[in-house]
C-alpha positions as CSV (number, residue, x, y, z in Angstrom):
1,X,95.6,93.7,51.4
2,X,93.7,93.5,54.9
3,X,93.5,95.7,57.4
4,X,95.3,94.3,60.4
5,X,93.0,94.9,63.8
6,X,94.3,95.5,66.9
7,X,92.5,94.4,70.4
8,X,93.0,97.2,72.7
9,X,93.3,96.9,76.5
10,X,90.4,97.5,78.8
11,X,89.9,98.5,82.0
12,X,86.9,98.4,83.9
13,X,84.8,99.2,87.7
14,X,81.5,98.6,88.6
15,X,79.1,99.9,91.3
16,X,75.8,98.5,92.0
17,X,73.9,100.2,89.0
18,X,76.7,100.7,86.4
19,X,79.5,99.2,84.9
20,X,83.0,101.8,84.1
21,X,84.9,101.2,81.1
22,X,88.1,102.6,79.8
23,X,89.2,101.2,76.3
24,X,92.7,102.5,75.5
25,X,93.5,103.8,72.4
26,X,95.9,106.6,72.6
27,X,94.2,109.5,70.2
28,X,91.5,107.4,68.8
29,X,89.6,108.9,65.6
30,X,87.1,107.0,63.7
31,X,85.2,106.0,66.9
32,X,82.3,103.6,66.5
33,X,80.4,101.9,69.5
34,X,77.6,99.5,69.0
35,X,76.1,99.2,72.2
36,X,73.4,96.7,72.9
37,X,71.6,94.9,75.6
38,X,73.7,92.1,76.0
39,X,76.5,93.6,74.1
40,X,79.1,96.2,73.3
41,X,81.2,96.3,69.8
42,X,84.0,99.5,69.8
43,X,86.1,100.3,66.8
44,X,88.5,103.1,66.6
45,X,91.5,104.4,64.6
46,X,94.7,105.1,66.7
47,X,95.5,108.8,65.2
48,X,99.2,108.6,66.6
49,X,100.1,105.0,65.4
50,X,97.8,104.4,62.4
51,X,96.6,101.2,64.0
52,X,92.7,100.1,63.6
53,X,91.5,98.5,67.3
54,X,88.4,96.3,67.7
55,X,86.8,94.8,70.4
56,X,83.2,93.1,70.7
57,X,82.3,91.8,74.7
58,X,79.6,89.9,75.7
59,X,78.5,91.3,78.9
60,X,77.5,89.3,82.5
61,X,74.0,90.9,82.6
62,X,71.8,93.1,80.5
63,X,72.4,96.6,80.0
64,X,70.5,100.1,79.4
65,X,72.0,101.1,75.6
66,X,69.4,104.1,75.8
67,X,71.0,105.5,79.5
68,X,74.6,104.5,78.8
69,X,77.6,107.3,77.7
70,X,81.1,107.5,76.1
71,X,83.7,110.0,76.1
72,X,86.6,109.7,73.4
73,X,89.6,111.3,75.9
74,X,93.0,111.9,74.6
75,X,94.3,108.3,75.8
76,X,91.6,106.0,75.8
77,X,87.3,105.9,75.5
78,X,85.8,106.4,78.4
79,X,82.0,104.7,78.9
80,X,79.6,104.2,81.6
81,X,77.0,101.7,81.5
82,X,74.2,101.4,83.2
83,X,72.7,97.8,84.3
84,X,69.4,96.8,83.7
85,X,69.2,95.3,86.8
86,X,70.9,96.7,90.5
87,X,73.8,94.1,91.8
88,X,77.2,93.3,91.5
89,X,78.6,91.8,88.6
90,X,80.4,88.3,89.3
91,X,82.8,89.3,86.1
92,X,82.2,91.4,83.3
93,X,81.9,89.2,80.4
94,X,79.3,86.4,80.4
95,X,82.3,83.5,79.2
96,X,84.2,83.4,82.5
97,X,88.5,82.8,81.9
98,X,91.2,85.2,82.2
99,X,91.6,87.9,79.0
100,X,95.4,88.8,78.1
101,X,93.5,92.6,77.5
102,X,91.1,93.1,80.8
103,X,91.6,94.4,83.7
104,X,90.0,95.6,86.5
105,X,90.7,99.5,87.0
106,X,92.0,100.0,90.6
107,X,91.1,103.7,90.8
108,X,87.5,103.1,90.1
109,X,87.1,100.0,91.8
110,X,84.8,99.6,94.8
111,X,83.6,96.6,96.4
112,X,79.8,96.1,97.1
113,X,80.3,96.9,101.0
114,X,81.9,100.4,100.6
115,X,80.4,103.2,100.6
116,X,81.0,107.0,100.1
117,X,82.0,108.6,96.2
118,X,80.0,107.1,93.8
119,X,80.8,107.4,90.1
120,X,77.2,106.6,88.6
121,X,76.3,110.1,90.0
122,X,78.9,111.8,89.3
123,X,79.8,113.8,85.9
124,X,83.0,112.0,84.6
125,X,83.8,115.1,82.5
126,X,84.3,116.4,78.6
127,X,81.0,117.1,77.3
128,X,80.3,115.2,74.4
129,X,78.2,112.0,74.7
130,X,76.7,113.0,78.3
131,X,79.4,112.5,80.3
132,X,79.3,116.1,81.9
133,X,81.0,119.2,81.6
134,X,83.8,119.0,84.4
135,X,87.2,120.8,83.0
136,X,90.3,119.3,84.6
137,X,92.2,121.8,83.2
138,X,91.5,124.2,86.0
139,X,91.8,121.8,89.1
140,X,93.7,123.9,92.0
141,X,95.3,120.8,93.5
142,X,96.6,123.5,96.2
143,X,92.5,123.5,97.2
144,X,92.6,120.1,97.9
145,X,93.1,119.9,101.8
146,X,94.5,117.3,103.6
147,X,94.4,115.5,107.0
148,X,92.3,117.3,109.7
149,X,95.0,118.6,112.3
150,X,98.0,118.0,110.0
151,X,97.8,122.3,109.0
152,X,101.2,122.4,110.6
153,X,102.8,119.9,108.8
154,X,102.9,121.8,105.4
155,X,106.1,123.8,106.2
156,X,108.2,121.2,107.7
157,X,111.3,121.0,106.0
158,X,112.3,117.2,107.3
159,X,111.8,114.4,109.6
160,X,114.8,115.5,111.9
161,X,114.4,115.8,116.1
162,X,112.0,113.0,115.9
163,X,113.7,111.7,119.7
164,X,112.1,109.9,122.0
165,X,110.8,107.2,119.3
166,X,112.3,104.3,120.6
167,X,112.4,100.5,119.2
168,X,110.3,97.3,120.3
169,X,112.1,98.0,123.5
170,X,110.2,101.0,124.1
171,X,107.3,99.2,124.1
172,X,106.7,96.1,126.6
173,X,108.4,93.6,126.6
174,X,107.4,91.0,123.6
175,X,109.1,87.7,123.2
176,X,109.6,85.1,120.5
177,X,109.7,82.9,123.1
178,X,106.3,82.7,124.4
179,X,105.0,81.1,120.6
180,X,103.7,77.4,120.7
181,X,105.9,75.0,118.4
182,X,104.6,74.0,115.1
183,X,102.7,70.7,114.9
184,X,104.1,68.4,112.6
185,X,101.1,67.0,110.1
């Protein structure tokens, strides 16, 4: 009898030298990753399920195997790849169309205009394959700050005695009225 294989979900970011991946396989054991210049082939056994995943991508553009890391995290395999060549990515696979299992990750995601935090030089934590050393386990999230001028704010019990905010009437006076008609096409 065959092996049935699984195609697990991936997320994925870029910035201008590297692309993010996340490929989700909750406890994943067995992991293999193949990862070439044009290419990346993952298989991995789900621990908690029993289920064998496989996925093989073509990428957009060419990529450093030599430079690149992976992570296997309790949830998923986590893998940053570097780019051969600096730019944005126009997709991440070379065949354009939409794939039932990619998606783009929304808490790594930055457009080419943004700046500030930048994962490619950052250590995205657990040791192994070179991802870094950073431990989550001892984050203080009560270090983590907040709004400059907001200090006050942490021992406010409620929103109560909030008076003087009035409505649109508090404001000048804005009317509906004043709005040209649609033209008809």
């Amino acid at each position: 009898m065959a092996t049935e294989t699984y195609t697990p979900h991936i997320r994925w970011a870029q910035r201008n030298e590297m692309v993010y991946l996340k490929v989700d396989v909750d406890s994943a054991t067995d992991v293999k990753v193949d990862l070439k210049e044009e290419s990346l082939k993952v298989t991995a056994k789900g621990e908690n399920n029993g289920r064998l995943y496989e996925i093989a991508l073509d990428f957009f553009g060419k990529v450093k195997s030599e430079e690149s890391s992976f992570v296997v995290q309790p949830r998923y395999i986590e893998m940053k790849i570097f780019k051969v060549e600096e730019g944005y990515w126009d997709r991440l696979l070379k065949e354009g169309g939409k794939r039932h299992w990619l998606s783009v990750d929304w808490n790594k995601w930055k457009d080419e205009d943004e700046s500030g935090d930048d994962l490619a030089k950052k250590d995205l934590g657990a040791g192994a394959q070179g991802f870094g050393d950073y431990d989550f386990g001892n984050m203080n999230l009560g270090d983590m700050g907040g709004m400059p001028g907001m200090e006050g704010l942490a021992g406010m019990g409620g929103l109560g005695g909030l008076g003087g905010m009035g409505g649109a009437d508090a404001e000048e006076d804005v009317s509906d009225d004043e709005l040209p008609d649609l033209e008809e096409s």
